[in-house]
C-alpha positions in Angstrom: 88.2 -86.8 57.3 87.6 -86.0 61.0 91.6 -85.4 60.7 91.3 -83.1 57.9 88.8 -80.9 60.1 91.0 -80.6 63.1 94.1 -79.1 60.7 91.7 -76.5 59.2 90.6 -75.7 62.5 93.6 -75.7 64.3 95.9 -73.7 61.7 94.4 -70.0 62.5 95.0 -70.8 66.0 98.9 -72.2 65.6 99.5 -69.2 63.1 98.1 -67.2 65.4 100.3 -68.4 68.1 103.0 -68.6 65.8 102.7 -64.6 64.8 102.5 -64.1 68.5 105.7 -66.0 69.5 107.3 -64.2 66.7 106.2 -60.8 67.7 107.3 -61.3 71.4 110.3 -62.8 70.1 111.1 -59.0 68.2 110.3 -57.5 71.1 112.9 -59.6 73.4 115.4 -59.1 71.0 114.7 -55.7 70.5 114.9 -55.3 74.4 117.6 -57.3 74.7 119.4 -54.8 72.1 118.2 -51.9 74.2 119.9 -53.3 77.3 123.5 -54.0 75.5 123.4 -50.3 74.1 123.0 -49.1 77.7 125.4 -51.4 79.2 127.9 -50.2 76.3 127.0 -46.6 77.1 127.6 -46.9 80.8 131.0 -49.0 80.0 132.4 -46.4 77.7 131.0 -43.5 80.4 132.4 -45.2 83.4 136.1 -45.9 81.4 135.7 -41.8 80.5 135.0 -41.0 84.0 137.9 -43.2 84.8 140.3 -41.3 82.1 139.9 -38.0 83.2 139.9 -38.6 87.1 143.5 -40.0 86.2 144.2 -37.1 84.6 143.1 -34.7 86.9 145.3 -36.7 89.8 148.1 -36.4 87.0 147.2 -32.9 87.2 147.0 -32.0 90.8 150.2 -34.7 91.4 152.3 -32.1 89.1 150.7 -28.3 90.5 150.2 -29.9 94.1 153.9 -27.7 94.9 152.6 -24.4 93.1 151.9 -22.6 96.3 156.0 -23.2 97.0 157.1 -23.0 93.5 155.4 -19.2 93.4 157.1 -18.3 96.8 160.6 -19.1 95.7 160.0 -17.6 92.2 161.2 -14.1 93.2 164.1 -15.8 95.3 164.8 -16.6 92.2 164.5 -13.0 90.5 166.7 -11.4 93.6 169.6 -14.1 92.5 169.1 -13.1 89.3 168.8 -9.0 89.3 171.5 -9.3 92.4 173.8 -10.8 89.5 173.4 -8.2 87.1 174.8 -6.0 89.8 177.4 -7.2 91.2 180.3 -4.7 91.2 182.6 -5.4 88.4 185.8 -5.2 91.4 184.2 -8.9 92.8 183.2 -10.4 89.5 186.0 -13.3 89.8 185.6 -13.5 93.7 185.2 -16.9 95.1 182.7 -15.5 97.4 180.6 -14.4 93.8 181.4 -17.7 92.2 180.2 -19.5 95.5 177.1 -17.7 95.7 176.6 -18.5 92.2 176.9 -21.9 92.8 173.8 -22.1 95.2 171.7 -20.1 92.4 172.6 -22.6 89.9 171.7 -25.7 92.2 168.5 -23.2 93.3 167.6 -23.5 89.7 168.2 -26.9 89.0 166.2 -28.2 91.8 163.4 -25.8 90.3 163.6 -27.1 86.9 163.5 -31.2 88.4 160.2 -29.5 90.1 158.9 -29.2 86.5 160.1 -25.0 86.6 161.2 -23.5 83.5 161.8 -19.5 83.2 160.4 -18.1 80.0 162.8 -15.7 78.1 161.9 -12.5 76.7 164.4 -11.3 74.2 164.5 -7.6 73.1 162.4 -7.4 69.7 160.6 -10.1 70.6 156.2 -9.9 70.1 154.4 -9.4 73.1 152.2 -12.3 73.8 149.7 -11.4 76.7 149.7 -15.6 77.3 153.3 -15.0 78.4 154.1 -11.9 79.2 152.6 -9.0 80.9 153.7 -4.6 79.9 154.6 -2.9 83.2 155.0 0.1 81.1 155.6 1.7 77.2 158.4 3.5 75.7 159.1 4.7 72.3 161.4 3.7 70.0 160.2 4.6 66.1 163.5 1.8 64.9 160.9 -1.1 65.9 157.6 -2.3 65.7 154.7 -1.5 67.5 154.2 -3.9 70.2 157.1 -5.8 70.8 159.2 -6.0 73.7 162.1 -3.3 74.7 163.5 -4.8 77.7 162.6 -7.0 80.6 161.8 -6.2 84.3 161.1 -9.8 85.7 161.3 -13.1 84.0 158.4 -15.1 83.7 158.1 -19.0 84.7 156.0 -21.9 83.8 155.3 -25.0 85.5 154.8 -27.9 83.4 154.4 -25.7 80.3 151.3 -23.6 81.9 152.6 -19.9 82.8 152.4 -19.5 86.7 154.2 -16.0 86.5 154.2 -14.0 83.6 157.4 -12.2 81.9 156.6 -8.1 83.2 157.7 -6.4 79.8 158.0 -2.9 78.7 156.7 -2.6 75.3 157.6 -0.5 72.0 154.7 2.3 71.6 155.1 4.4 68.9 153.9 7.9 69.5 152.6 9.6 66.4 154.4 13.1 65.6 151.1 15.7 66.1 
């Protein structure tokens, strides 16, 4: 009987305790939860901080020679306008063919350096990304806006334009 007592009188208490253990159990496990989600956040933060500061040494890596690359650009141009010119009596010279030569390894060695000229064919549509109007003529036999003839070709560097195409663009004038 005495037994009986003591059971009665000692349930509340042990369910007591046990909703207590229980409860604190919840809460570890809902801290413990808590904590992985952080740590997860801060893993997948640190490994996106790690991404892109590879990609911006990618980055800098490839435009690091940009400063050069833009000075021998209009080296480039003079070769190229300097061709278009020469005198139609010293087209098959060896001294023209020679000097030829060195343009062609000039551009070569530009291209390895990731150096690509852009073309700008007559007719073409003017796109301000890659080309820039040094002046308007008018021609009423094409469209509006697209390109008459090239002054200076434009040039990328790793397919980002460092030196846009200078166009001269179709404007139509209207008969007043």
């Amino acid at each position: 009987m005495e037994e009986a007592k003591n059971n009665i009188t000692s349930s509340p208490t042990k369910s007591t305790t046990l909703a207590q253990t229980q409860s604190a159990l919840e809460k570890a496990k809902k801290e413990a939860q808590d904590y992985l989600d952080g740590w997860k956040r801060a893993k997948a933060d640190y490994i996106n901080y790690k991404n892109e500061q590879e990609k911006r040494s990618r980055e800098l890596a490839q435009f690091a020679g940009l400063t050069a690359v833009v000075q021998v650009i209009p080296v480039m141009e003079s070769f190229r306008k300097a061709f278009d010119q020469v005198p139609v009596d010293l087209k098959g010279s060896d001294w023209v063919a020679g000097i030829d030569q060195i343009y062609k390894q000039l551009q070569e060695g530009m291209k390895n350096l990731g150096v690509e000229q852009v073309t700008s064919l007559e007719g073409q549509s003017f796109d301000p990304q890659q080309h820039e109007a040094v002046g308007t003529e008018s021609d009423t036999s094409k469209e509006e806006g697209v390109i008459l003839k090239e002054v200076n070709a434009g040039y990328t560097l790793y397919g980002k334009v460092v030196l846009p195409a200078k166009v001269v663009i179709n404007k139509i004038i209207a008969n007043s």
